[in-house]
N, CA, C and O of each residue as an XYZ file, in Angstrom:
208
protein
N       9.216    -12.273     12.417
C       9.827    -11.137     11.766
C      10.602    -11.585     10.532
O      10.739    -10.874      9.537
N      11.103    -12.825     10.667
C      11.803    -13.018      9.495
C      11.319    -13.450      8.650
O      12.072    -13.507      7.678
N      10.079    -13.935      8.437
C       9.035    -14.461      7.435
C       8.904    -13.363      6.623
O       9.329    -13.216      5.477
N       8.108    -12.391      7.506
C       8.049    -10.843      6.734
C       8.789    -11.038      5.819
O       8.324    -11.350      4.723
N      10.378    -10.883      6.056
C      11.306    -10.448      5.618
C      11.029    -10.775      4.359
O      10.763    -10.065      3.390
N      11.153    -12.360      4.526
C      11.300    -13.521      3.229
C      10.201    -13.279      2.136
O      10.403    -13.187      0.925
N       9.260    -13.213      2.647
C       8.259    -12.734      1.785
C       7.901    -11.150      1.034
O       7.346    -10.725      0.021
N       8.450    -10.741      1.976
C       8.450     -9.538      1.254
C       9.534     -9.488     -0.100
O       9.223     -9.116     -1.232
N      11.108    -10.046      0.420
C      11.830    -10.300     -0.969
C      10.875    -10.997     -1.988
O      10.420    -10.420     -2.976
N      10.687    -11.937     -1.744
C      10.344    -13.117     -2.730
C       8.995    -12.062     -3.535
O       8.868    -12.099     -4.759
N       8.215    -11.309     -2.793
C       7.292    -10.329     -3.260
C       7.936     -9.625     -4.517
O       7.566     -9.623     -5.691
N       9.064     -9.003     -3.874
C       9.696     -8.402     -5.427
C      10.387     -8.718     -6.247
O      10.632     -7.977     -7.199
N      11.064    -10.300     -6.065
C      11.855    -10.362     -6.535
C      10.785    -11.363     -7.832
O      11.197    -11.740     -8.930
N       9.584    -11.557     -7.341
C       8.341    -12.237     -8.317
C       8.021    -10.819     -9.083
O       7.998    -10.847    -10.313
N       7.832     -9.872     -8.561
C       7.514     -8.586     -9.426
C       8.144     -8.452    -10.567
O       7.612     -8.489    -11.676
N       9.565     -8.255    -10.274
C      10.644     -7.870    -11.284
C      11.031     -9.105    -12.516
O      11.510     -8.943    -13.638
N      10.601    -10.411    -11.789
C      10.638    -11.281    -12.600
C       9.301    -11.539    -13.813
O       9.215    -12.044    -14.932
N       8.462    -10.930    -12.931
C       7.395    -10.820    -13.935
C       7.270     -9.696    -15.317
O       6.863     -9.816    -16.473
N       7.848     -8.579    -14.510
C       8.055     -7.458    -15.493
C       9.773     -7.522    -16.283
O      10.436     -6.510    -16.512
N      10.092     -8.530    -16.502
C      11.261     -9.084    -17.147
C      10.421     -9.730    -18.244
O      10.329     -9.333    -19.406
N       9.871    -10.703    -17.739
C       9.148    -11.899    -18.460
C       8.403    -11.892    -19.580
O       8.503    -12.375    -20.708
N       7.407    -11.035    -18.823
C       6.180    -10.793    -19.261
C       5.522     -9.479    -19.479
O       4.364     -9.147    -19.226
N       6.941     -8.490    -20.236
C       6.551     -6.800    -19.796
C       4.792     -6.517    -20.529
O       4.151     -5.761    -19.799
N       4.352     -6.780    -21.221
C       3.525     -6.679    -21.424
C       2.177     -6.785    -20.994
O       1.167     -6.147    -21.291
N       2.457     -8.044    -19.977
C       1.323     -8.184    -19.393
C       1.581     -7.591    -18.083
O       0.645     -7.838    -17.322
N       2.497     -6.907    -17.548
C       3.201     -6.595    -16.036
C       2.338     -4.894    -16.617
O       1.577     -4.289    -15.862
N       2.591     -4.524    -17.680
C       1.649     -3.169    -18.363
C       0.307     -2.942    -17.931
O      -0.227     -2.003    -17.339
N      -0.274     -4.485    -18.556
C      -1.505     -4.065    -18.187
C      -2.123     -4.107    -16.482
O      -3.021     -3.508    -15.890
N      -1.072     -5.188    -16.087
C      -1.782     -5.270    -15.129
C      -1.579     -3.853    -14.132
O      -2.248     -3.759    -13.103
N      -0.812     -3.002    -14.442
C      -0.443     -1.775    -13.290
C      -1.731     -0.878    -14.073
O      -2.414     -0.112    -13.393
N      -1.968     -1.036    -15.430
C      -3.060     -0.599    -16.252
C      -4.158     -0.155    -15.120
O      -4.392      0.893    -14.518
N      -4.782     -1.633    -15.132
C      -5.628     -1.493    -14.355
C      -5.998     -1.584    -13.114
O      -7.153     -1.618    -12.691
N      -4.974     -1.627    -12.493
C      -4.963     -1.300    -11.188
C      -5.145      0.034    -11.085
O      -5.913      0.481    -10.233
N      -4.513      0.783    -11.875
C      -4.530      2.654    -11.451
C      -5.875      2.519    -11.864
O      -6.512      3.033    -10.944
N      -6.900      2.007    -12.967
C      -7.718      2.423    -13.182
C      -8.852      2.153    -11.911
O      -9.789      2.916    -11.675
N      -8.550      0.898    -11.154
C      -9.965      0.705    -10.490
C      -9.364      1.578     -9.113
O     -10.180      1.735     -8.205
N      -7.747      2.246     -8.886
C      -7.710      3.220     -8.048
C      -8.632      4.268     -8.500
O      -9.603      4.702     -7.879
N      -8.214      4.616     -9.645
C      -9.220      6.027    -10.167
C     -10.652      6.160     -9.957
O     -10.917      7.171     -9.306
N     -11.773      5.390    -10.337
C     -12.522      4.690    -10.506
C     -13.252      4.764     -9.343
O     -14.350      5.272     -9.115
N     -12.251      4.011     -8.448
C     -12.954      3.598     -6.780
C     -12.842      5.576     -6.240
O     -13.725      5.978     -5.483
N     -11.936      6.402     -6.627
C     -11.758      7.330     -5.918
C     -13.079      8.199     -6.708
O     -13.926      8.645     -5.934
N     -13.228      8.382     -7.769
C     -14.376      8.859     -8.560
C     -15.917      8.422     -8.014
O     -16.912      9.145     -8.068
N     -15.869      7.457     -7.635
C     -17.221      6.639     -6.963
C     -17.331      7.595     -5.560
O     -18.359      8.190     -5.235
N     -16.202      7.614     -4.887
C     -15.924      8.350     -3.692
C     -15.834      9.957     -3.633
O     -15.912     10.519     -2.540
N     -15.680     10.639     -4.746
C     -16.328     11.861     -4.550
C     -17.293     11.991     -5.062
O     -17.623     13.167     -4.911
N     -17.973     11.494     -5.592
C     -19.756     11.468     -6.049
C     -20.352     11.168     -4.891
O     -20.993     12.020     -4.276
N     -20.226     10.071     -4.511
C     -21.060      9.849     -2.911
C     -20.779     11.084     -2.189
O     -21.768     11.786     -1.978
N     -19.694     11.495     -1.776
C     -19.143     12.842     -0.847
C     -20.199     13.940     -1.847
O     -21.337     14.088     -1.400
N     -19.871     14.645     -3.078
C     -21.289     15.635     -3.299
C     -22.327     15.211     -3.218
O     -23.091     16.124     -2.905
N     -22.934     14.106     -3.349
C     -24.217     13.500     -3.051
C     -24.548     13.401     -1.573
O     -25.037     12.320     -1.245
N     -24.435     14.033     -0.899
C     -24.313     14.071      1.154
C     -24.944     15.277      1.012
O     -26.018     15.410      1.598
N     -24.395     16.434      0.186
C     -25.086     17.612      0.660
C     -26.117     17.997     -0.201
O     -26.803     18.984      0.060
């Protein structure tokens, strides 16, 4: 349980240090993350109308 813990800080406390650092690249990278969310969810209602 306490590993969790530790890691989970150290998780954000690398986040925030990154988007301190490096705001620019901390940009893109949330960039494209929403995009291959979007993307993957777009793939997923095409298959879903493509069923009927």
């Amino acid at each position: 349980m306490q590993v969790k813990k530790v890691l989970s800080w150290g998780g954000i406390g690398f986040a925030a240090y990154y988007l301190l650092a490096r705001p620019n690249d901390a940009a893109t990278a949330v960039k494209g993350t929403f995009d291959s969310v979007f993307n993957a969810a777009d793939s997923l209602a095409q298959f879903v109308n493509n069923l009927t």
